[in-house]
N, C-alpha and C positions, 0 to 999 in steps of 0.2 A: 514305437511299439507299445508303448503305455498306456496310449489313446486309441489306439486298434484294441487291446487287453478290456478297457475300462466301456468300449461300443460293444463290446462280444459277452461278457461279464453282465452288462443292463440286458444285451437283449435274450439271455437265455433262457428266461422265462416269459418273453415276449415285451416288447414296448414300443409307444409310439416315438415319433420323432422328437418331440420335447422333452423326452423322459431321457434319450440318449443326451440331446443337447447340451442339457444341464450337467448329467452325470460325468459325461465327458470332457465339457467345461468348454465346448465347443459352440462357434457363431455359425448360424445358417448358413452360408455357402461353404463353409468349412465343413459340415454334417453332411450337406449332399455331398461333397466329393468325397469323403469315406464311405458313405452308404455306396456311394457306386463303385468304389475301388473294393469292396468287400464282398459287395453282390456280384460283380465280375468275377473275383479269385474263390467265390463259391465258399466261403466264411458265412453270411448272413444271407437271409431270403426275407422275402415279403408276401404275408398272405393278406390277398384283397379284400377276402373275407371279413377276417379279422382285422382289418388298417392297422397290421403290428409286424412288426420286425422281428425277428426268429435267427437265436444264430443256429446252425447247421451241423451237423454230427461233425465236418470239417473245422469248423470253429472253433468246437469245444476240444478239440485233441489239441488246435493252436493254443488254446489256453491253458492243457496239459502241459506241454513243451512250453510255454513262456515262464509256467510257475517252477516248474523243475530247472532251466535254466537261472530262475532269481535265487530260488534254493540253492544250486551250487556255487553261483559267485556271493551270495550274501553270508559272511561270516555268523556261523554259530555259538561261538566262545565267547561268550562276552568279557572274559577275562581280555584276549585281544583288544577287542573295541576298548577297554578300561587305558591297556598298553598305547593303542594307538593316540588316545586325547593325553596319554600322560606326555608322550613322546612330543605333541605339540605346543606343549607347556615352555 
């Protein structure tokens, strides 16, 4: 999901394939099968015009829904977190 977040995220204000690549941290044949698993599930499009990658009103609500699901499992207390390295001590 991180990798899907981190293609949708670069390409929301448009990007080519190298600009994903990198951001992603993803090898070529690795970038074309997200590009198509995400052009498929209608996440991301491609305008010929532009040679850029576009994520899609769908995309961006998945990136709604992945940050609100990090927000509820990620602990906000940092008092916890302090508990928790103490507890490993």
């Amino acid at each position: 999901m991180d990798i899907i977040a981190a293609i949708l995220e670069t390409a929301k204000e448009g990007a080519i394939k190298t600009k994903i690549m990198y951001r992603a941290f993803l090898s070529f044949p690795q970038l074309k099968e997200y590009l198509h698993v995400l052009m498929d599930g209608g996440l991301l499009e491609y305008s010929e015009e532009a040679k850029m990658y576009n994520t899609t009103e769908k995309g961006r609500h998945f990136l709604e829904m992945y940050s609100e699901v990090g927000d509820a499992i990620s602990p906000k207390d940092s008092s916890r977190k302090k508990k928790a390295v103490a507890a490993k001590r």
